[in-house]
N, C-alpha and C positions, 0 to 999 in steps of 0.2 A: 695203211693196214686195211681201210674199208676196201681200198680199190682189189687188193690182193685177195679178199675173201669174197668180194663181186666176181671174180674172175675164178673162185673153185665152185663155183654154184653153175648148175649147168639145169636146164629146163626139158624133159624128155617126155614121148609118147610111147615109145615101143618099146617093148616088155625085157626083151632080147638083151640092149644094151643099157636099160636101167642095172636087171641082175648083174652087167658085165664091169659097169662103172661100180657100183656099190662094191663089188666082189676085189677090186683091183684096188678100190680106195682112193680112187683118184678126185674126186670131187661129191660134193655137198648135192644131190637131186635134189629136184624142183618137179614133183608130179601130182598128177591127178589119183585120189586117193576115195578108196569108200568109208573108213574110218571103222571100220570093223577091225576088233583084237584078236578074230581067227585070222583077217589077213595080214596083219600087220606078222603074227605070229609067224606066217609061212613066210613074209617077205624077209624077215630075221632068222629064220630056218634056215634057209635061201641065201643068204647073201651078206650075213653077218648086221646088218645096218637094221634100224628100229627109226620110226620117225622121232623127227624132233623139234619140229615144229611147224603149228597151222597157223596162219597169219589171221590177226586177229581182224582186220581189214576186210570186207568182203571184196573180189575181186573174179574177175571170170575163171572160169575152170578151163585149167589147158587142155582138157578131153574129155566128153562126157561119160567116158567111163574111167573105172579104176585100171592105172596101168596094169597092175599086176593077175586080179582076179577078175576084170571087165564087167564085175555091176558098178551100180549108179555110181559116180563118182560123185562125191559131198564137199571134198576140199582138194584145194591145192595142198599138200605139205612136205616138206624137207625132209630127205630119209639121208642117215651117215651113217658109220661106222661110230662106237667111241674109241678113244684110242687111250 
């Protein structure tokens, strides 16, 4: 079961195919986020998917901006679909 949901978690930079995966439902993102509730708001607007979680671990940031609206990026976090 771990290895099956290691394998729907995908880690992305560009914006394009974040909305495109989230939109399709195909797997769990892994992005660089600014942690704001305006943007989280449009990424849920956008693409159905709402974060769902920031690792409580500090760890590098996969970009220094937010995928989505490109300020600071603050966290890594998990954005899905619920189902």
């Amino acid at each position: 079961a771990y290895e099956k949901m290691k394998n729907q978690i995908t880690e992305l930079t560009d914006k394009n195919r974040f909305i495109k995966e989230l939109k399709e439902r195909r797997f769990i993102v892994k992005a660089a986020w600014c942690g704001e509730e305006s943007c989280e708001s449009k990424i849920k607007e956008t693409t159905g998917a709402t974060s769902r979680l920031i690792p409580l671990e500090e760890e590098k940031l996969i970009n220094e901006n937010c995928i989505f609206c490109g300020k600071k990026a603050k966290y890594n976090a998990y954005f899905a679909q619920s189902y």
